[in-house]
Structures are given as C-alpha cells and as structure tokens.
C-alpha positions in Angstrom: 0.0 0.0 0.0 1.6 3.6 -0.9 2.1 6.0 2.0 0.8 9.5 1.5 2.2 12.7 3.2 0.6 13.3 6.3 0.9 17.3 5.1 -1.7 16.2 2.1 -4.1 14.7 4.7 -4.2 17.8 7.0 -5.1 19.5 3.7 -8.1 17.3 3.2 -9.3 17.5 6.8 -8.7 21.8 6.9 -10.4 22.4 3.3 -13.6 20.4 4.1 -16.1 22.1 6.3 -16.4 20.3 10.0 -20.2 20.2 11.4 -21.6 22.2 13.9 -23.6 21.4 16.9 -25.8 24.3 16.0 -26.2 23.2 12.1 -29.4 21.3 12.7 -33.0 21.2 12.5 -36.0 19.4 14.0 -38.3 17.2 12.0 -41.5 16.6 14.6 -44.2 14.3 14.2 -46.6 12.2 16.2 -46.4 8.4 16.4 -49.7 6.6 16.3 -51.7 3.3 15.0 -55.3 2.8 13.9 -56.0 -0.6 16.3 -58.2 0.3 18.9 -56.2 -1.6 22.2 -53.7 -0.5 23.8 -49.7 -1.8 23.4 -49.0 -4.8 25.8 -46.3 -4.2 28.3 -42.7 -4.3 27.0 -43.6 -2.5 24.2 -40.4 0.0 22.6 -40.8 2.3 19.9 -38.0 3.0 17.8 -37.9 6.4 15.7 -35.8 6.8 12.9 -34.6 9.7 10.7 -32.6 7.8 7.9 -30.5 9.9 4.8 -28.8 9.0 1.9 -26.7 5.9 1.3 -28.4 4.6 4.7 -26.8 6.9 6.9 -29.3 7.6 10.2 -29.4 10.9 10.8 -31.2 11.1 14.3 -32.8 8.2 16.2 -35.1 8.0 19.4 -36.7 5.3 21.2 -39.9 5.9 23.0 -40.7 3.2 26.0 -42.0 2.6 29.1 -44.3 0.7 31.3 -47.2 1.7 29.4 -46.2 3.1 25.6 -49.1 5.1 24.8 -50.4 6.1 21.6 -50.3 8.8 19.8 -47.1 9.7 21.4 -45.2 12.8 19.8 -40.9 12.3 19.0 -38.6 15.0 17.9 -35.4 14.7 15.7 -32.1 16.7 15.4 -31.1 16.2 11.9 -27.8 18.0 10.1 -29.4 21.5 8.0 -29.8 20.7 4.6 -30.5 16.9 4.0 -33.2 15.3 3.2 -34.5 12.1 4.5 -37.0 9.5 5.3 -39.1 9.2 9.1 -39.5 5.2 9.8 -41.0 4.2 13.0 -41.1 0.4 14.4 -42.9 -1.1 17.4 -41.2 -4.1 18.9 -43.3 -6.3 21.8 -40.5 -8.3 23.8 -38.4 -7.6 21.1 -40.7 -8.9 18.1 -41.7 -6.4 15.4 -45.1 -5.9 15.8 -45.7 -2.3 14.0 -43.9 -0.4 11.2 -44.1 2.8 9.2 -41.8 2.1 5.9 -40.9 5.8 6.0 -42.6 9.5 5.2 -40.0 11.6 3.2 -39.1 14.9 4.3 -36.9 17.6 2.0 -33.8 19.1 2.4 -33.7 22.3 3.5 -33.1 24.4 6.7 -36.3 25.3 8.0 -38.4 22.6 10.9 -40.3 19.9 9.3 -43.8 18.6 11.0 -44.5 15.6 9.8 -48.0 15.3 11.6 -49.2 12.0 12.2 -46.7 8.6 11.2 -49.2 5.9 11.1 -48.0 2.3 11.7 -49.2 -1.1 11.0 -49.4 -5.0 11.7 -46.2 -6.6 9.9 -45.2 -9.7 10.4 -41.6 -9.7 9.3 -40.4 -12.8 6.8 -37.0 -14.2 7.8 -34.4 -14.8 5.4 -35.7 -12.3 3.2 -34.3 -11.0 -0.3 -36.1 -8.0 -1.5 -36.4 -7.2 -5.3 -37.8 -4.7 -7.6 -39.6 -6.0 -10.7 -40.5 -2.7 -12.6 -41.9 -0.4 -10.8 -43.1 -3.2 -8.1 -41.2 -4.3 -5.0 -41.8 -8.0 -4.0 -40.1 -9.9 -1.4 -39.0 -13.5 -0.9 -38.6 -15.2 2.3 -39.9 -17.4 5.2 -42.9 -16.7 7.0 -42.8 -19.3 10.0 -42.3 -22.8 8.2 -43.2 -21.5 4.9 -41.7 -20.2 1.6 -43.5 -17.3 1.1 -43.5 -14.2 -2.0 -44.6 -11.2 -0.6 -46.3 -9.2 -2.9 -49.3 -6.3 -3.5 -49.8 -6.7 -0.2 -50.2 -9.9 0.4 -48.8 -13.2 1.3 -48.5 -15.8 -1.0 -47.4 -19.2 0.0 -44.9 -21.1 -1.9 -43.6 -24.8 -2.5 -40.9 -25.7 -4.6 -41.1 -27.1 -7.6 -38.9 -29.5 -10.5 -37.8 -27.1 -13.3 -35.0 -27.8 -16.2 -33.1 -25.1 -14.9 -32.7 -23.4 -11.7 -34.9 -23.2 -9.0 -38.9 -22.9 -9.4 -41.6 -21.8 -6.9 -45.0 -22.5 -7.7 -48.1 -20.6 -5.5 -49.3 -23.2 -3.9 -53.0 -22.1 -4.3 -52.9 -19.5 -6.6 -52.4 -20.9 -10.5 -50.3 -18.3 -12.2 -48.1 -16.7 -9.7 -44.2 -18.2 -9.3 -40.6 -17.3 -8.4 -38.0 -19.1 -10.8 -34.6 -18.1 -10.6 -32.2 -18.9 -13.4 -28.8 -18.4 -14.4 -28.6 -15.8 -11.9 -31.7 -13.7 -13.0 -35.0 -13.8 -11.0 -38.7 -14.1 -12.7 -41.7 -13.3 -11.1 -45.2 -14.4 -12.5 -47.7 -12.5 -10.6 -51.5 -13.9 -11.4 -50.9 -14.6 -14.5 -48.6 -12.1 -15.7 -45.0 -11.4 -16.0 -43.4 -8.8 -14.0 -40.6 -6.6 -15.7 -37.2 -8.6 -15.0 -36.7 -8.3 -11.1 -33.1 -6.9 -9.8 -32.2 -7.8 -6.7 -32.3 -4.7 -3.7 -28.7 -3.8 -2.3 -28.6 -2.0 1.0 -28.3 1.8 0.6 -24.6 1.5 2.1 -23.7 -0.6 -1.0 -25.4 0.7 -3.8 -22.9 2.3 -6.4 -22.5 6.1 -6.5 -20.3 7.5 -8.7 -18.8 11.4 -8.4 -16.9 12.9 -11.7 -15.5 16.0 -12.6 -13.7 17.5 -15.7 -10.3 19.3 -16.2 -8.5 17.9 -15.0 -10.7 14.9 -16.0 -11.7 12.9 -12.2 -14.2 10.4 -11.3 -14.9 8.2 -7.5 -16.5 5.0 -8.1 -18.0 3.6 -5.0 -19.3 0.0 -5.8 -19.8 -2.8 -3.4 -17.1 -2.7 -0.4 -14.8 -0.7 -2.9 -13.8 2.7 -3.9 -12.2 3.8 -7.0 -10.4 7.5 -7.4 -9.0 8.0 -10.6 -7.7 11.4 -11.5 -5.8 13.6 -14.2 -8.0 11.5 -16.9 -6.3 7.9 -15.5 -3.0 9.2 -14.6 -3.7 8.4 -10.9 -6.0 5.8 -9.7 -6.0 4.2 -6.1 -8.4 1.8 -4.4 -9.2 1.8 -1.1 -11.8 0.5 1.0 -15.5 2.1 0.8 -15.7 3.9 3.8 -19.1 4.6 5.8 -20.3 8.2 4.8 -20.3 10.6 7.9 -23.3 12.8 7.5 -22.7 17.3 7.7 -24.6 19.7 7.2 -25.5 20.3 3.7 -24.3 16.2 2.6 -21.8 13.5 3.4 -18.5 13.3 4.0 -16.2 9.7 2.2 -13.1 9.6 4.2 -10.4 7.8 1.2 -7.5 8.3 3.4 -5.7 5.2 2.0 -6.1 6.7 -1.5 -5.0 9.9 -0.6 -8.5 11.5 -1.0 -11.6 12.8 1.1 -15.2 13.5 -0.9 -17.7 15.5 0.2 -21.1 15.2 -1.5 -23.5 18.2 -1.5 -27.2 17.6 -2.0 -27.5 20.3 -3.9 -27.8 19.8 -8.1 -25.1 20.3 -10.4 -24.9 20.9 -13.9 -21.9 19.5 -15.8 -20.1 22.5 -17.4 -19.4 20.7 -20.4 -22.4 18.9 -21.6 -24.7 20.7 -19.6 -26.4 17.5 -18.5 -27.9 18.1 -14.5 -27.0 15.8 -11.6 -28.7 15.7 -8.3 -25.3 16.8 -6.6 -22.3 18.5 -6.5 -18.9 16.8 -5.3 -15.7 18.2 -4.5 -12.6 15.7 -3.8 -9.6 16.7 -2.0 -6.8 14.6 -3.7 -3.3 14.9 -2.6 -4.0 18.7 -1.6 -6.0 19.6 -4.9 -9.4 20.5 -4.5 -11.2 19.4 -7.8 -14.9 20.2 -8.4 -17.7 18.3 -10.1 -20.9 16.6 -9.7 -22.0 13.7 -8.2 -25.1 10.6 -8.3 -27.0 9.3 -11.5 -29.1 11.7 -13.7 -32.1 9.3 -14.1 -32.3 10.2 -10.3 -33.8 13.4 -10.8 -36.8 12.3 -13.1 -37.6 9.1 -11.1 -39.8 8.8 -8.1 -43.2 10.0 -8.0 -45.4 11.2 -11.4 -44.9 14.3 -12.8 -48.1 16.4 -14.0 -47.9 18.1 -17.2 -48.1 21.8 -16.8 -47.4 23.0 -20.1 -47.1 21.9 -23.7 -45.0 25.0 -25.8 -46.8 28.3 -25.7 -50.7 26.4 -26.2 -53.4 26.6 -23.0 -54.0 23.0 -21.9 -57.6 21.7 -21.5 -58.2 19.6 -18.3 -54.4 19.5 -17.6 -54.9 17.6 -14.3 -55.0 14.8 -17.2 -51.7 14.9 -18.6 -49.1 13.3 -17.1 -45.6 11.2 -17.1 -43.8 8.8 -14.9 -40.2 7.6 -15.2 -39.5 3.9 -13.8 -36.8 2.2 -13.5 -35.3 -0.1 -16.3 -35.7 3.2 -18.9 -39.5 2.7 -19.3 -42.1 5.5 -18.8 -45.5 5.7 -18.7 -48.4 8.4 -18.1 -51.5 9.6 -19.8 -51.7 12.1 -22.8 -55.3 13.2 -21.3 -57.3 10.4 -22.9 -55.1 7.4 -23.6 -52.8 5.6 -21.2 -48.9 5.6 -22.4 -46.4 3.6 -22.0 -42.5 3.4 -24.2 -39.2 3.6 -22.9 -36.4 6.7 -22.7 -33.0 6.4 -22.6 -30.1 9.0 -20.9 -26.8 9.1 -22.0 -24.0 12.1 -21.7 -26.0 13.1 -25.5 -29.3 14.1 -24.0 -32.4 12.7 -22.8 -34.6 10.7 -25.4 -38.1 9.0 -25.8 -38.4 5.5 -27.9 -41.5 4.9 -29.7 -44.9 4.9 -27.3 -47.8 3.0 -27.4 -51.0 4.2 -26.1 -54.6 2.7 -25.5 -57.4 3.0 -28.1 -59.9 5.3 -26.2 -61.9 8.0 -28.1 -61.9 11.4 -26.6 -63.1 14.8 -27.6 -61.3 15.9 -30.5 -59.6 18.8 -28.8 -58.4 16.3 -26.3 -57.2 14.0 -28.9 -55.1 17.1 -30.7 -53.4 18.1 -27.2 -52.6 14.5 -26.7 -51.2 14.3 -30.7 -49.0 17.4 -29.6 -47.9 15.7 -26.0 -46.8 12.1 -28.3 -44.7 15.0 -30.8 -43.5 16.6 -28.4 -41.4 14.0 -26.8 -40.0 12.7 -30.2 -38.5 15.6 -30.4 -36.8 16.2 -26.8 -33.2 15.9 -26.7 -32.9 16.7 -22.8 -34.0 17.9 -19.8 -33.5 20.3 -16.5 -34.9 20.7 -12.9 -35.3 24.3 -12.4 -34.9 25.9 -8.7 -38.5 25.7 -8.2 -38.1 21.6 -8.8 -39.7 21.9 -12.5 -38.9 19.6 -14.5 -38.4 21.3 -18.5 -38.1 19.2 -21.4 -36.2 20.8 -24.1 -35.5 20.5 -28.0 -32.9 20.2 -30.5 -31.9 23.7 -29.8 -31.5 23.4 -25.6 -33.5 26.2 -25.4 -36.7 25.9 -26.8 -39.0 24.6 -23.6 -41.5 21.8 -25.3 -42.8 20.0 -22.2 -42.8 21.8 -18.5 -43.9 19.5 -15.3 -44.0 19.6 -11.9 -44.6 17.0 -9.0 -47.8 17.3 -6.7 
C-alpha cells in the first residue's frame, strides 16, 4: 500500500467544512396506529430519521411501562439533508408495528410531519427483497413457509422441478411463481409477468459515482470498494468504501488510504461541459487539490413519483390535471396524454435525454383532447434533454436546448 504525506491529509481535513452542533434542525411528528387496544407491556418504539446511502441521521426510542399512543418524537437532523421518518414497534423484542418511512426535503427550516401511522407486519425471515419494474416483491420465510410477498399480500410457496434453476410455484394460486435462473429472478404474478426483477442492495452498497472535468476525475464507489482516478487515469487508487459521515449540507467519504476525502452536497449540479444536470455537487480533496464536479445518477432526478404536465409550448392545456408522465426504473415510462394511457421507454446518455417509440390505448376522446394528446406524443420525439429548475420543474427541451416543449412539476 503507498504511503501518502501526512501534510496532504491535513489539507483534506482543513479544506472540508467540519459540522456544527448548531447546524441542525428538528423534523417533529406524532407516532400513532389505527387498532383500537392499547400496546401490551414491553412494548419499545423505535424512531428513525434515515439519509442518503443509509446513513441515520437522528434516532429516538420511546418506551415505558405503558407506551401510549399517539405519542409525539422529535429529531435533530444536520441542516440541509433530506431524508425519510421510519417508525417500528417491537413487543419483547418482536416487530409488531412499522411505518416504511414518510419523506421529508432538504432544507433548513423545521419539518412537521404530523401523524406517522404504523401497522401489523409480520416480518419474513431470510428475506431477499427485489424490484420488478416499478413493483417491490419480497421473498422469504414466514414461519415454516416459503412465502413471495407481494401487492400486499402473502402468497405461500412450495418448490417445484424445473429444467433449470430453482422454481416456486403458488401453492393455491395458478399463475403466480418465483423461478430463478442463471442468476436472473422471474416473477409471474396472477398470470402475468413482471418486468425482470433486480435484486435490492442495502443503501450503504449501492454504487455512486462522483466525476469531474479538467482535470478529467471520477470516485466510483461500488460494493465494499472505492475507485479514485484522476488527471484522466493518470492516478488511480483503491481503497476500501468507507461509511459516509453525515454534515450539514451532505456526506462526507473519508479515502484516506487513497489519498483522498469526498464531500457530496445535496445540492444539483450541472456538468459544465455537456450541460447534463445531476442531483449533486462533489468536490474531492486529492493529494491537496481541491477538484470540483458533480455527483449521483441523472435518471435520479426524473424518477420517483409522477410528474403532472403543466405546459405543452406556448398552447393553454384543457383539463391539464389529465396529462401526465412517470419515469421507472429499467428506462421505461408511462403516463396519460389526457385520454389514452402511455407507455415506451427513454433512454439517458452524456448526449441528452430521449423518448423511444410509445404506445398508447385505443380510447376515443373529444377531439380537442385527442389534438393536445397528438401534440404531447410529438413533443417528446423531439426532446433531446431535460433540466430541474430551482422551483423543482422539470423542462423538457428540443434540438436547440433552449426551446421549452414540455414543462412539469410533482404534486
């Protein structure tokens, strides 16, 4: 392993901002369930403020003889990050109650949350989580059982002889399986075939990836590793993926053994060559040099929840409630041109953002609601990228990169 100056670490550690005590805020809420009893004795709450790449940001744990419900908590989060609220009720140490998590935004003000509701779970053991399009179904064992976990529900399992791999069949529900082969998992869901399922990876071991240009930089964080190259491959060093520490503002990657220290800003970031906008800005500390650049995947920003359609060009939109579009994973996207339903695919590259061909349902609408809907379908042939504005609207532009031809925002 090469041995850095010590002089180039104390550069790392003076150039990167250090967290303040007072550089928090409070996200509030009440903890409460919808059963009409009252929690048995040993009951323990456990409330969780959780960021980016897994890191929890504030934690408390609400007990006593008699947990009563609602109960009001209060977090101390670092300014400037946002996050997800999860709440879980143990009994003896058994889950019993969960809230999967209500999102809160990054900025500096006090977030109320108002109520968390939790519910019954009954957690499966063993359990491998996937996503299948846009759906996330889980595999595991629920008491002596195989069971897929799925829409909601619990669907018992029993293995079955296949030529290759290994085959679950629902055991009383024709239709619905779980085969995995050659390392790929398919999931038939009553009747139908979900979109190939990927496997979830803990948020601590998902990649990330940070770049920069001139000199050309990039930190690849994949699996238990981190990659730094530098001065477009002239240096590159390994070391081990360290945890991220949470500050105000983002995270902090401590690369000591390359040399190196990231900090990761949630704030976006648009590459200053091709323009293309990322949902942070980076800045590594290599060897003394401070180099600048953005960080996490594109496809980030358009993913998530729908976007409604506020604007199509210069034209007044009829019933625009209507309209809207929805970017999944796997580079598909579906929404509604006001009448039909539509579905297709988009790709991102460093070129631009494009649309492949869509398909659409056969409804008949109004006429005027059939032209808008024409001029939604053209309007996304031609778009060639896209931007988040600071009011969080997302623009879809032509050819040109100025000319706006599609404007949406998020409810």
């Amino acid at each position: 392993m090469i041995r850095f100056l010590a002089l180039g670490l104390v550069l790392c550690a003076a150039l990167i901002p250090e967290a303040r005590a007072d550089e928090t805020r409070a996200v509030t809420g009440t903890l409460t369930y919808r059963q009409k009893i009252g929690l048995p004795p040993g009951a323990r709450a456990v409330v969780r403020a959780e960021g980016r790449f897994g890191v929890t940001l504030s934690e408390v744990t609400l007990e006593g003889d008699a947990l009563e419900m609602p109960r009001g908590f209060v977090l101390e989060v670092p300014s400037g990050l946002s996050g997800r609220v999860r709440a879980l009720i143990k009994v003896n140490g058994t889950p019993r109650w969960i809230n999967e998590g209500v999102p809160f935004f990054a900025g500096e003000e006090a977030v109320t949350l108002g109520e968390l509701f939790v519910d019954p779970v009954s957690p499966l053991a063993f359990a491998t989580a996937f996503i299948c399009g846009d759906m996330r179904v889980s595999v595991g064992m629920l008491g002596d059982e195989a069971v897929l976990r799925a829409e909601g529900r619990d669907i018992p399992l029993a293995q079955v002889k296949s030529a290759s791999g290994a085959r679950y069949d629902a055991v009383n529900e024709p239709g619905t399986s779980v085969w995995n082969k050659g390392g790929a998992t398919v999931v038939r869901l009553s009747g139908r075939d979900l979109p190939e399922c990927r496997k979830v990876l803990p948020p601590a071991k998902r990649p990330y990836r940070a770049r920069g240009n001139e000199p050309g930089w990039h930190v690849a964080l994949a699996g238990d590793t981190a990659e730094v190259v530098a001065d477009y491959g002239e240096i590159t060093r390994e070391a081990p993926r360290p945890a991220p520490e949470a500050v105000p503002g983002g995270f902090r990657f401590d690369l000591s053994e390359a040399g190196a220290r990231l900090l990761v800003e949630e704030r976006m970031c648009h590459d200053n060559m091709s323009g293309m906008p990322y949902p942070d800005t980076a800045q590594l500390v290599l060897d003394g040099r401070v180099l600048r650049g953005c960080g996490g995947d594109p496809v980030d920003l358009l993913t998530g929840a729908a976007w409604r359609i506020t604007a199509l060009g210069d034209a007044a939109l009829i019933e625009p409630e209507r309209l809207s579009i929805n970017f999944l994973d796997g580079g598909r996207v579906a929404g509604s041109g006001g009448c039909n339903r539509i579905v297709g695919g988009f790709s991102l590259s460093g070129e631009g953002l494009h649309f492949g061909p869509m398909a659409s349902t056969m409804m008949a609408c109004p006429e005027t609601l059939m032209e808008q809907e024409r001029r939604m379908l053209d309007s996304l042939e031609q778009v060639v990228a896209f931007d988040v504005d600071t009011r969080g609207r997302l623009i879809l532009l032509a050819e040109d990169r100025r000319t706006v031809l599609i404007e949406a925002v998020r409810p």
